[in-house]
Backbone as CSV, one residue per row, in Angstrom:
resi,resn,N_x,N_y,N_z,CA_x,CA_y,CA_z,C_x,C_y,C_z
1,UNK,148.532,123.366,140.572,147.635,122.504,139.794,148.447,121.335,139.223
2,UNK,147.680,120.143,139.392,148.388,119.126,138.778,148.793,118.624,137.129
3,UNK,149.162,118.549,136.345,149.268,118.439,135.326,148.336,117.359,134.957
4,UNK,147.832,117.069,133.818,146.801,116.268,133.261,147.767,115.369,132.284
5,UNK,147.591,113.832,132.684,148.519,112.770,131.897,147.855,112.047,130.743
6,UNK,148.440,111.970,130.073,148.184,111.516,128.633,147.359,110.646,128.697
7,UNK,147.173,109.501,129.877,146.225,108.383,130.074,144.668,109.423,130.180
8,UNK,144.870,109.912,131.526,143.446,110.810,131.574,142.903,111.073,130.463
9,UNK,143.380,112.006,129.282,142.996,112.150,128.061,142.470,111.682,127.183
10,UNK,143.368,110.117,127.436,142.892,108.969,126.690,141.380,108.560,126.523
11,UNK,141.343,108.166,128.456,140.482,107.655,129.244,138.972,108.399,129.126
12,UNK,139.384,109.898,129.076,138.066,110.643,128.893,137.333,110.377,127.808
13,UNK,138.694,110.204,126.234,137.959,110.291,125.022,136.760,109.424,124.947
14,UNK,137.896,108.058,125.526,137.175,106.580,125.080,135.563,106.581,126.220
15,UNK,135.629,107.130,127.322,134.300,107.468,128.109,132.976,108.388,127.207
16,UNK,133.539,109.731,126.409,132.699,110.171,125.859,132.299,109.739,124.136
17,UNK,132.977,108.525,123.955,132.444,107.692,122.975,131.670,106.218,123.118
18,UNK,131.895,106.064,124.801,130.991,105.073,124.897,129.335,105.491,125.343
19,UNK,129.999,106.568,125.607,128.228,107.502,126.134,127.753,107.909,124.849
20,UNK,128.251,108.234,123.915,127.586,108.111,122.733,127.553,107.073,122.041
21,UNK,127.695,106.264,121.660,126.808,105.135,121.672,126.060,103.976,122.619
22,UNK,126.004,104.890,123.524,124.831,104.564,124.542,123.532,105.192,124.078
23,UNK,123.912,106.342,124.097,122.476,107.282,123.518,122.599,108.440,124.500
24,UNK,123.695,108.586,124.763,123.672,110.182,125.777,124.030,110.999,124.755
25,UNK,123.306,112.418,124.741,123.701,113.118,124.001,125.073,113.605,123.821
26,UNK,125.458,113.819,122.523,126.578,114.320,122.601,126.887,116.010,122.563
27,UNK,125.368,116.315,122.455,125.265,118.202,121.796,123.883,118.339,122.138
28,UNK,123.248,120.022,122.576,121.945,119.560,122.612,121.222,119.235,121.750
29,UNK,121.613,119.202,120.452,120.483,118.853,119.462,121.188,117.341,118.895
30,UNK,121.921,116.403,119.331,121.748,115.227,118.398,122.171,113.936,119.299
31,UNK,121.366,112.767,119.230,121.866,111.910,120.099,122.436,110.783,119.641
32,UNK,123.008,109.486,119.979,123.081,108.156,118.723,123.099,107.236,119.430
33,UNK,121.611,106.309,119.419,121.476,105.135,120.087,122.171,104.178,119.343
34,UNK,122.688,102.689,120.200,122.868,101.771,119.041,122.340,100.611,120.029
35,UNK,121.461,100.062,119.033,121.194,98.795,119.482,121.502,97.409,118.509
36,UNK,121.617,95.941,118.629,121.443,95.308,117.847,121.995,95.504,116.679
37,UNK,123.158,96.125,116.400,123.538,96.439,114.938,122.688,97.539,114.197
38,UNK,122.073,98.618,114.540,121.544,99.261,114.410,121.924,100.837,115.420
39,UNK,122.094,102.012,114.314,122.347,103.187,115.424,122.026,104.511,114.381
40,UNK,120.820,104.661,115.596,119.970,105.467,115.796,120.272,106.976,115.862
41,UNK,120.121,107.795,114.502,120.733,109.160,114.924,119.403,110.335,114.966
42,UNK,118.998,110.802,116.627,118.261,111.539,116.479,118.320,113.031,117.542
43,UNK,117.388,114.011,116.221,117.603,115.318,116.954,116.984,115.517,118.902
44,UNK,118.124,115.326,119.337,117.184,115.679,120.774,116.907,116.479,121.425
45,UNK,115.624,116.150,121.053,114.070,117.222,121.039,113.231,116.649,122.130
46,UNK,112.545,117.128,123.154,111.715,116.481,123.953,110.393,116.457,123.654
47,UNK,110.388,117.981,123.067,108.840,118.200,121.693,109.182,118.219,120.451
48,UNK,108.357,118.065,119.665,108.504,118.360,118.329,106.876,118.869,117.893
49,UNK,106.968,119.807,116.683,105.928,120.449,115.969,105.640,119.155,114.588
50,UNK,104.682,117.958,115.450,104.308,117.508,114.047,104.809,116.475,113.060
51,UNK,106.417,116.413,113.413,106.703,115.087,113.047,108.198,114.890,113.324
52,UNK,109.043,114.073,112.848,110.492,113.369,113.618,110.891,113.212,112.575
53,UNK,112.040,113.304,112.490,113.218,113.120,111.304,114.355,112.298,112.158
54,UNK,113.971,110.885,111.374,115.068,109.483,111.809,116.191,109.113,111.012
55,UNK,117.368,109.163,111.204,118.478,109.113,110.216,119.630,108.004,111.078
56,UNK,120.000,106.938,110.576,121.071,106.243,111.216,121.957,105.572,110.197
57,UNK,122.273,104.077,110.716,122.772,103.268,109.578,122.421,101.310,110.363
58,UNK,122.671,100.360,109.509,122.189,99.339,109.919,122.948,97.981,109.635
59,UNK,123.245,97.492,110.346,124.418,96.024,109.923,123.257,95.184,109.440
60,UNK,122.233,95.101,110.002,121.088,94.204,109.464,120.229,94.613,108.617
61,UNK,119.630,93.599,107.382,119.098,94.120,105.708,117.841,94.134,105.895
62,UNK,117.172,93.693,106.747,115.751,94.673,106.899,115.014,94.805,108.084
63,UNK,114.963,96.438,108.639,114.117,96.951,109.180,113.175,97.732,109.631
64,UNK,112.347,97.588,110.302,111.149,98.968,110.350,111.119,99.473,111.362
65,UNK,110.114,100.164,111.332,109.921,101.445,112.110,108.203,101.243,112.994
66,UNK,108.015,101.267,114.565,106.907,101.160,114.987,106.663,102.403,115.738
67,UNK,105.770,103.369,115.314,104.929,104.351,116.168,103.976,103.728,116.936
68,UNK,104.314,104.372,118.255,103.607,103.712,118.958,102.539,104.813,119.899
69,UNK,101.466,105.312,120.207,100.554,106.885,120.958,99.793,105.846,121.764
70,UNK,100.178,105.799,122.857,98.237,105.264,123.839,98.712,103.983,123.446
71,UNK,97.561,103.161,122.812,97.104,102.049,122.751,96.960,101.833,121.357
72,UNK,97.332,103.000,120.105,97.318,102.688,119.079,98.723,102.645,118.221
73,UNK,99.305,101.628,117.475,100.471,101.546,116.760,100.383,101.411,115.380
74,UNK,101.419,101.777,115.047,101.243,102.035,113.503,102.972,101.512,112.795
75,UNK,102.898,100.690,111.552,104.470,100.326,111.334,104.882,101.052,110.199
76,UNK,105.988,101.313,109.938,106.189,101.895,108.831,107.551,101.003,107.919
77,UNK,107.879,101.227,106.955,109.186,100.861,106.344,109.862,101.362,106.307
78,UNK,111.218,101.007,106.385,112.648,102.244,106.608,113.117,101.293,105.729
79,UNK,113.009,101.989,104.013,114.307,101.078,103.050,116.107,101.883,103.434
80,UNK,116.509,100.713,102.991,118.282,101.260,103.506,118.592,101.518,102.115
81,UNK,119.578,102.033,102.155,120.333,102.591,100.658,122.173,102.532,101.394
82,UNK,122.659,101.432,100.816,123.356,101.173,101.347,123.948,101.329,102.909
83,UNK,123.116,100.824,103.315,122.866,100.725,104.708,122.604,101.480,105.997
84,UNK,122.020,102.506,104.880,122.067,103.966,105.312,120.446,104.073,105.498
85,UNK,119.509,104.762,106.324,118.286,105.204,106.669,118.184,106.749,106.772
86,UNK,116.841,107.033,106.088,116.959,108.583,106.389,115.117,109.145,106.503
87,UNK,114.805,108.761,106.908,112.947,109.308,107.113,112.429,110.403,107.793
88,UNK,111.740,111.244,107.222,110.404,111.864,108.199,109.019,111.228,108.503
89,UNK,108.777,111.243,109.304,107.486,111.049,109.772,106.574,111.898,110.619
90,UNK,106.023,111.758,109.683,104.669,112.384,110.656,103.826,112.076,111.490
91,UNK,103.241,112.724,112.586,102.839,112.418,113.765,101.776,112.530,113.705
92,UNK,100.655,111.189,113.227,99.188,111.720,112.703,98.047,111.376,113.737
93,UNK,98.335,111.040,114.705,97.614,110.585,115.830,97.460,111.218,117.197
94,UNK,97.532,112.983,116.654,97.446,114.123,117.297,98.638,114.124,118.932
95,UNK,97.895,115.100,119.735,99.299,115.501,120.210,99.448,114.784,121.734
96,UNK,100.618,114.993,121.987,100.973,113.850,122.941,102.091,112.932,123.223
97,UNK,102.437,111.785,124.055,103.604,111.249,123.603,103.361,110.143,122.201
98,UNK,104.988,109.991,122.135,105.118,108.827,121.185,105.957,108.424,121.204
99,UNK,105.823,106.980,121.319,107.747,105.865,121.264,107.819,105.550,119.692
100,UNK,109.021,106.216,119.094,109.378,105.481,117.779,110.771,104.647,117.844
101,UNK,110.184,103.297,117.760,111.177,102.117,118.052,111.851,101.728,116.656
102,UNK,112.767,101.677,116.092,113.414,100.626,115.017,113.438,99.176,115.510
103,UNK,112.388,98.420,114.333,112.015,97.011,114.753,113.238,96.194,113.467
104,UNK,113.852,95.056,114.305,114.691,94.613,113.555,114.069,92.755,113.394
105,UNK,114.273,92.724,111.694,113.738,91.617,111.521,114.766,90.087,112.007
106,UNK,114.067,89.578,112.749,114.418,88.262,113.243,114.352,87.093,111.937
107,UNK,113.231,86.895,111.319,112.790,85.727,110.636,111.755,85.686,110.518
108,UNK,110.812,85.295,109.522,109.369,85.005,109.295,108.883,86.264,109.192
109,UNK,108.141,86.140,110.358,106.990,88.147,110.377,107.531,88.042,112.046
110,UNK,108.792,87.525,112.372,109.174,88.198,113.977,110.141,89.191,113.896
111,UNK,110.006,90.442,114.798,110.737,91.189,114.975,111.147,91.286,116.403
112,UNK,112.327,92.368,116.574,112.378,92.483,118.201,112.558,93.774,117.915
113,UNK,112.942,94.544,119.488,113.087,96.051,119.481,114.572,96.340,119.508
114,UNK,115.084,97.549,118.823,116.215,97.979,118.526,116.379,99.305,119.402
115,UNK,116.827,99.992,119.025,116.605,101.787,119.407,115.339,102.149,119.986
116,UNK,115.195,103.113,120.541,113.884,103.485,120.330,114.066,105.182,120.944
117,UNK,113.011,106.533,120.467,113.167,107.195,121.108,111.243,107.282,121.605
118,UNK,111.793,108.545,122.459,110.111,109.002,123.099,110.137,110.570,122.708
119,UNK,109.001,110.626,122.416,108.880,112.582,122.164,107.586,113.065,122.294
120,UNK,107.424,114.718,122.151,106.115,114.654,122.491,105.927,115.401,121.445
121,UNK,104.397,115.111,121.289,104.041,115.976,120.033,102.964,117.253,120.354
122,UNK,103.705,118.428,120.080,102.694,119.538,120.719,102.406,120.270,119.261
123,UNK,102.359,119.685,118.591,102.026,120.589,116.689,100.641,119.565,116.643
124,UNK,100.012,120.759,116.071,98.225,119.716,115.317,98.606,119.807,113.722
125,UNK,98.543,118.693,113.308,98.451,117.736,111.660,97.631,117.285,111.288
126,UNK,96.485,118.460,110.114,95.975,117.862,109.430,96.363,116.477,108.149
127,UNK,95.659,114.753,108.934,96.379,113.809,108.600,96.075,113.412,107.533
128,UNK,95.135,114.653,106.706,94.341,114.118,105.125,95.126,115.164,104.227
129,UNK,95.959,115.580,104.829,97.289,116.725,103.889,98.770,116.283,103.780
130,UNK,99.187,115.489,104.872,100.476,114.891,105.221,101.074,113.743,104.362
131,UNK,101.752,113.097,104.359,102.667,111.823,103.736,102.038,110.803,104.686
132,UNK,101.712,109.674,105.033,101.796,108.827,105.615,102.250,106.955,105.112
133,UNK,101.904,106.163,105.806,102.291,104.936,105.612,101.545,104.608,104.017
134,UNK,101.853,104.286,103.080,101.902,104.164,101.673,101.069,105.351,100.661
135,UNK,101.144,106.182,101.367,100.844,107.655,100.449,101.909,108.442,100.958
136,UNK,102.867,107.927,99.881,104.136,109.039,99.585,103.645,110.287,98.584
137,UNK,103.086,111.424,99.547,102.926,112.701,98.842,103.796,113.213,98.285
138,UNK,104.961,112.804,99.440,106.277,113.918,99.722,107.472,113.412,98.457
139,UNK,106.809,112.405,97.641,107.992,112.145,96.738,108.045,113.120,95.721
140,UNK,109.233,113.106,95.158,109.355,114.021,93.556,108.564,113.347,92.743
141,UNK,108.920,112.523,92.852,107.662,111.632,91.343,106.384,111.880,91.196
142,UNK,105.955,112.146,92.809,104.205,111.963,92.722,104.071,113.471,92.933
143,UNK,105.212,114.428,93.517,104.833,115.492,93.237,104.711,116.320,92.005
144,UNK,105.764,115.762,90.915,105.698,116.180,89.583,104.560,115.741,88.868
145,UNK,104.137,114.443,89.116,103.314,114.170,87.870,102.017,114.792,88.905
146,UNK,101.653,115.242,90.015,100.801,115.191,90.732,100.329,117.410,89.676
147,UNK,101.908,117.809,89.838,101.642,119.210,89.601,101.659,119.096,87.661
148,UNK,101.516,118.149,86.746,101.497,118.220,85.482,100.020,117.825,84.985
149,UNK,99.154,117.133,86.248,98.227,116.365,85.749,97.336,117.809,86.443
150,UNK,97.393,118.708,87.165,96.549,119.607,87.576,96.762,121.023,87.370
151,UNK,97.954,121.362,86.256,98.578,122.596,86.038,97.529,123.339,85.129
152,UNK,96.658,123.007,84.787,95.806,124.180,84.091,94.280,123.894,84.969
153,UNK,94.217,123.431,85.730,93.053,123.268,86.563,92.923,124.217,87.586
154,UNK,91.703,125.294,87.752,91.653,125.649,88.716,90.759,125.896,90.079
155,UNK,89.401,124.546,90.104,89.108,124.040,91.030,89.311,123.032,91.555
156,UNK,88.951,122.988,93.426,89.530,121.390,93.643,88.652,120.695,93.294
157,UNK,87.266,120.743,92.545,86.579,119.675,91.880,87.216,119.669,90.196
158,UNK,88.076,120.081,89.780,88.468,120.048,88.714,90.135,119.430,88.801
159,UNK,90.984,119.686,89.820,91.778,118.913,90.055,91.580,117.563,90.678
160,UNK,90.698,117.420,91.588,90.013,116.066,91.979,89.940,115.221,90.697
161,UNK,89.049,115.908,89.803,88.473,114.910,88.657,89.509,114.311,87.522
162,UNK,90.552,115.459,87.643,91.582,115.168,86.803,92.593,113.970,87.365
163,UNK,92.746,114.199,88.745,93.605,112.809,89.254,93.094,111.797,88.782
164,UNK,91.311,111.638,89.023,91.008,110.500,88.806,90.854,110.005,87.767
165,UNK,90.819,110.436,86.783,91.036,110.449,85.082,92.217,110.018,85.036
166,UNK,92.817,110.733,85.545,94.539,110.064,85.016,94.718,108.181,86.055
167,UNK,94.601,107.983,87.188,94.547,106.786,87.509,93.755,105.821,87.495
168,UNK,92.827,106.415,86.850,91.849,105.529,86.285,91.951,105.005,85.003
169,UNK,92.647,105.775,84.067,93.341,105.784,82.681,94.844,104.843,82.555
170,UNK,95.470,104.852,83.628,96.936,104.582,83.364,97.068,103.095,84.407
171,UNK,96.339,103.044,85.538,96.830,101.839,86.456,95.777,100.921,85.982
172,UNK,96.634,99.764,85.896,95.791,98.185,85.987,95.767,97.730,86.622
173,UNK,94.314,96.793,86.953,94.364,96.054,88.347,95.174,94.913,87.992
174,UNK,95.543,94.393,89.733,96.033,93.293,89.547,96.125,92.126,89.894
175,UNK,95.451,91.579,88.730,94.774,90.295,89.340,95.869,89.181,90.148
176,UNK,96.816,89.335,89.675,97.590,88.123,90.060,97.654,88.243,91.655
177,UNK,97.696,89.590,92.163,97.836,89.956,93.617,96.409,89.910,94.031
178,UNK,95.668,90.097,93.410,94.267,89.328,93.857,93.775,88.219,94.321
179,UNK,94.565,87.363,93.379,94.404,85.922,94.187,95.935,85.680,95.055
180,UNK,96.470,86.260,95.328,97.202,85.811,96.213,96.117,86.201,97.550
181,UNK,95.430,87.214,97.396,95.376,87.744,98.677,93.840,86.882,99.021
182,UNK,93.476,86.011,97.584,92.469,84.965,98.263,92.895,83.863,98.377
183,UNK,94.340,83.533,98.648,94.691,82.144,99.177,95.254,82.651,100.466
184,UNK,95.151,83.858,100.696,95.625,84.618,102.083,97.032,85.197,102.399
185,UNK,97.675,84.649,101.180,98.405,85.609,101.306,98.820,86.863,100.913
186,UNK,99.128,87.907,101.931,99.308,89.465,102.002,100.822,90.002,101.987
187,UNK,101.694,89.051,101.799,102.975,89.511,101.620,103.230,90.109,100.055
188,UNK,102.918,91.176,99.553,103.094,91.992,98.541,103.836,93.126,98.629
189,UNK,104.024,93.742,97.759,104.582,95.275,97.912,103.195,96.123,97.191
190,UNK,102.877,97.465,98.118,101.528,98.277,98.578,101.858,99.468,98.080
191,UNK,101.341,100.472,97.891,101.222,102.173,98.508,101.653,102.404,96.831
192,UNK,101.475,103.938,97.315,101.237,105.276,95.779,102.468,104.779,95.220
193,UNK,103.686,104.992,95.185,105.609,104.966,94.806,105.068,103.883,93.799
194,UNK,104.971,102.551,94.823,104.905,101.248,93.525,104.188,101.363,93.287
195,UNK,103.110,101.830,93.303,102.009,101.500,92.043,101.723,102.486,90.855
196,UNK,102.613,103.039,91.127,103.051,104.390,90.261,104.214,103.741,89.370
197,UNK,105.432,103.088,89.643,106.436,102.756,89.385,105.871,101.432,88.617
198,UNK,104.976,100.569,88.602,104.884,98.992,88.150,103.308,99.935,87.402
199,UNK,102.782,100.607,87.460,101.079,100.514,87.071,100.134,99.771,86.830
200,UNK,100.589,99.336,88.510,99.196,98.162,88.576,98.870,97.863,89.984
201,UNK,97.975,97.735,90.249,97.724,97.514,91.972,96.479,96.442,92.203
202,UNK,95.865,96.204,93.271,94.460,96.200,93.569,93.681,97.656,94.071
203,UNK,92.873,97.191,94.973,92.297,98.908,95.302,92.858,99.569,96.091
204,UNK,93.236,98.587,97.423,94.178,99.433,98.268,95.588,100.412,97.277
205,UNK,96.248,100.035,96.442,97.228,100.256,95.583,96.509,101.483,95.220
206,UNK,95.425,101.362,94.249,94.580,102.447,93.510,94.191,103.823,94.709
207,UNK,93.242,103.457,95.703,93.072,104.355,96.926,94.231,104.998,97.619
208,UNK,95.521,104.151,97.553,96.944,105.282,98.142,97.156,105.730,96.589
209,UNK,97.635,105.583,95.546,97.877,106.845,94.677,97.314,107.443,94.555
210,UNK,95.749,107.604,94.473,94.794,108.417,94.053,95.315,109.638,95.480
211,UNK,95.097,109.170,96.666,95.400,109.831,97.840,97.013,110.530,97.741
212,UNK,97.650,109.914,97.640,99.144,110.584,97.456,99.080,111.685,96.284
213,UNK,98.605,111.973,94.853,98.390,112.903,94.012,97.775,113.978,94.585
214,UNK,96.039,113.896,95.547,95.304,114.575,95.802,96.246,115.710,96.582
215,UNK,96.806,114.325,97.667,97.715,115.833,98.403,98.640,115.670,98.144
216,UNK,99.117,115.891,97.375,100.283,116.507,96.495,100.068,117.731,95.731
217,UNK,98.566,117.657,95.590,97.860,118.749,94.656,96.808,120.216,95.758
218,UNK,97.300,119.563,97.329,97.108,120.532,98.357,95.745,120.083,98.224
219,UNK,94.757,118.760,98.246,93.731,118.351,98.377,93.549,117.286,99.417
220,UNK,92.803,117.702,100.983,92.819,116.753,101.643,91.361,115.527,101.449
221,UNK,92.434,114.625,101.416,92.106,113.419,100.742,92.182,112.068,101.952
222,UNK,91.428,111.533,101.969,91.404,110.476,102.988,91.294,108.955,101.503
223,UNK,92.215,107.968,102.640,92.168,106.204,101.737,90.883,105.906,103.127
224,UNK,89.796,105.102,101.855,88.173,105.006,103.061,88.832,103.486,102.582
225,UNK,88.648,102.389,103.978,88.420,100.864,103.688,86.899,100.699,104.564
226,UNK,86.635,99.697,103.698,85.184,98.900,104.096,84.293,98.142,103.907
227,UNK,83.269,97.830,103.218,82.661,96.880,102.158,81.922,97.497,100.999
228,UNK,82.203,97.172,99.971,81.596,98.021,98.407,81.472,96.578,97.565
229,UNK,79.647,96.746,96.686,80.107,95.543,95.864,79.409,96.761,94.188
230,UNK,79.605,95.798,93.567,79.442,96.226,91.972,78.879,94.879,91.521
231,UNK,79.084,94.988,90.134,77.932,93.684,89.390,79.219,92.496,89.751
232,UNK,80.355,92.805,89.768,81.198,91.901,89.695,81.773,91.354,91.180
233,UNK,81.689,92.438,92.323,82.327,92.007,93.257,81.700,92.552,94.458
234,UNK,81.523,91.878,95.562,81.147,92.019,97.030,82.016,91.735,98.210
235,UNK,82.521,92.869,98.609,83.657,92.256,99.689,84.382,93.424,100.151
236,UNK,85.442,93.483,100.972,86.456,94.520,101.443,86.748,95.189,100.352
237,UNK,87.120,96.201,100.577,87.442,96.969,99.453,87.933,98.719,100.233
238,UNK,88.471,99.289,99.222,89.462,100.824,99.185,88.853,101.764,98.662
239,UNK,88.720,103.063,98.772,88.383,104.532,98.024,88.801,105.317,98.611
240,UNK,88.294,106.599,97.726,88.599,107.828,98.653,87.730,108.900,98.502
241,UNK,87.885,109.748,99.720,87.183,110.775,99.777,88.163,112.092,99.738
242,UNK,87.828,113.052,99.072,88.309,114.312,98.816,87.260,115.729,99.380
243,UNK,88.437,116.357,99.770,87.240,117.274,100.600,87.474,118.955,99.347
244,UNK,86.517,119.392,98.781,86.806,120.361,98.238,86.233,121.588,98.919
245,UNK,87.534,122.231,99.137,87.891,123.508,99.600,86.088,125.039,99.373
246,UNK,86.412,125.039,97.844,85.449,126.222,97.837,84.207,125.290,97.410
247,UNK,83.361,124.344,98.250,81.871,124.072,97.958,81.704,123.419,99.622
248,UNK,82.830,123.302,100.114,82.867,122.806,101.559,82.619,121.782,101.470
249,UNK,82.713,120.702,101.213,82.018,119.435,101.103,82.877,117.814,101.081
250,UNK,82.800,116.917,101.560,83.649,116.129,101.214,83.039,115.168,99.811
251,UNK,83.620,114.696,99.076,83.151,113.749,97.765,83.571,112.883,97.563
252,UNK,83.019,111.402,97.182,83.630,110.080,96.907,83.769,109.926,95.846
253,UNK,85.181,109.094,95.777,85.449,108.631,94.390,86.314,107.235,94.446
254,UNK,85.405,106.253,93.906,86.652,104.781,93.635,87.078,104.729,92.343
255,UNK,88.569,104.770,92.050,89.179,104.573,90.535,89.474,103.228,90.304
256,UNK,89.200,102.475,91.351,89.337,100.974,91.506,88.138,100.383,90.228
257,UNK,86.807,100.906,91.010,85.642,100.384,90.446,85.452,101.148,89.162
258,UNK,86.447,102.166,89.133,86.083,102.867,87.769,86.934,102.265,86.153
259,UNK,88.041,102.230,86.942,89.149,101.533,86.158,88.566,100.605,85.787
260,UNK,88.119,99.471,85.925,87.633,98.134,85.851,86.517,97.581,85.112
261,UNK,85.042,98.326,85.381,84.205,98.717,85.132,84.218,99.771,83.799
262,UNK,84.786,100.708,83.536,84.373,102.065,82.691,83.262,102.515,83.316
263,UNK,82.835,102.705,84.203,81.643,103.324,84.653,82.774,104.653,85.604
264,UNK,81.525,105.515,85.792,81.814,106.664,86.518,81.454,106.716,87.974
265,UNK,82.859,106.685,88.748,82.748,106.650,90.439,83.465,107.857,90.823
266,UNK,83.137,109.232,90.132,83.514,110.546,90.567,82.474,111.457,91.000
267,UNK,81.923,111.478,92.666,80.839,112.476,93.178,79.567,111.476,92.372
268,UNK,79.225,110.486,92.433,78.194,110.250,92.072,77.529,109.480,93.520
269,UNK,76.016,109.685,93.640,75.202,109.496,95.061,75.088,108.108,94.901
270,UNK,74.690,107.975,93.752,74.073,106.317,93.590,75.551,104.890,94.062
271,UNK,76.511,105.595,93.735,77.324,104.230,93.875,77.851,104.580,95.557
272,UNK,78.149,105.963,96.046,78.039,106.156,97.833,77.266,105.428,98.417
273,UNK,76.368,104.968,97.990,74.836,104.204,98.378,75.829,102.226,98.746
274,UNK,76.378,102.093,97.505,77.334,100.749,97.392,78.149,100.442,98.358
275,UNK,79.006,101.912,99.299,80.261,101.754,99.911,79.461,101.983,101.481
276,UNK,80.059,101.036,102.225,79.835,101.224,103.746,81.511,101.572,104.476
277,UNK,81.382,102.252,104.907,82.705,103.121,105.387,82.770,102.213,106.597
278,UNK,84.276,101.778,106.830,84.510,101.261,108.121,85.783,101.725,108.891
279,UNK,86.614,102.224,108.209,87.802,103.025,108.500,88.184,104.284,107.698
280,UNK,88.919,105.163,107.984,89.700,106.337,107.220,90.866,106.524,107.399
281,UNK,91.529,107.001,107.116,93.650,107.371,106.965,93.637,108.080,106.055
């Protein structure tokens, strides 16, 4: 047998470090794409039960995340913490494939594609129980105050009513982001976290916390968009529906129109009558 020379050795290392950062696995469970200043560390899995856990790091200061199933896509935010990324996501667009790409910002609202993996999803996710794009269930914050505001409650029409008491009580609307969004512009910061953290939103803002508490509180809860008017307003607009467990039933409630108003938009028929449903999440 021939002896093996120090170059060979060399030569192999530097081969099985360029295949990993190619994206060949290095083990069966972990791979590391790098694209664009961006590298991609994921478990490789060809299925997964339900959702993906994305962890890398990033030379560039902001980018996201695009799910992509069929013909429908969905974006998400990946904040860095010192340049570091670490997310789960959930796979709410039932089972099947999915490309999750890291989109890296170019300039303006252009992005290009970075990494990307493909997987399949063979787990079913109820998507009115899960975390999704600005209903952070899964945080400590919204899970604590979610389990302080419902700890002596023990129906889900009695924890329902209590969320909405409490965000109907504590968040202010906000007008100033109101009229931004009637001179058209939509570049704001959204979802349950901040509007929990600043206490103040518009409705979309109001409809993801209300939704992020519910399930946090093991209440599947859908954010409804569509058209709702009141004495004051006619136009697009946010709510939600909560489905309670022991009466079987689903129930509407806007803390938007309640907050604002003082009137009562918890299970009442007459103001359901107001809201025309055009989407759910």
């Amino acid at each position: 047998m021939r002896p093996i020379k120090y170059g060979q050795i060399l030569m192999a290392f530097f081969m099985g470090l360029l295949f990993m950062l190619q994206g060949v696995p290095v083990s069966a469970e972990t791979a590391y794409l790098k694209s664009k200043g961006v590298t991609l560390i994921h478990e490789a899995q060809p299925q997964v039960e339900g959702k993906i856990h994305l962890k890398g790091e990033s030379e560039k200061t902001q980018i996201k995340l695009l799910i992509i199933k069929d013909e429908e896509k969905k974006w998400y935010e990946l904040p860095l913490q010192e340049g570091k990324f670490d997310e789960e996501i959930w796979l709410t667009m039932g089972k099947g494939k999915y490309t999750a790409a890291i989109m890296i910002h170019e300039g303006n609202r252009k992005y290009s594609y970075g990494p990307k993996i493909t997987v399949e999803n063979i787990g079913d996710v109820n998507r009115f129980l899960v975390p999704a794009k600005h209903i952070e269930s899964e945080d400590n914050k919204i899970r604590q105050l979610a389990e302080k505001i419902i700890e002596d409650k023990a129906s889900d029409r009695e924890k329902a009513k209590a969320i909405y008491d409490w965000v109907t009580a504590n968040i202010l609307y906000d007008y100033d982001k109101y009229l931004k969004h009637q001179e058209g512009n939509y570049d704001n910061e959204y979802g349950a976290l901040h509007t929990l953290e600043t206490k103040k939103g518009v409705c979309y803002d109001y409809a993801t916390l209300t939704a992020a508490l519910c399930r946090a509180a093991g209440l599947q809860t859908k954010v409804v968009k569509g058209q709702a008017s009141n004495a004051y307003y006619n136009g697009y607009h946010a709510w939600n529906e909560v489905y309670l467990q022991n009466e079987d039933k689903w129930i509407f409630l806007d803390t938007t129109f309640a907050a604002c108003e003082n009137k009562e938009y918890f299970d009442n028929e007459k103001n359901v009558k107001s809201h025309n449903k055009q989407e759910e999440f």
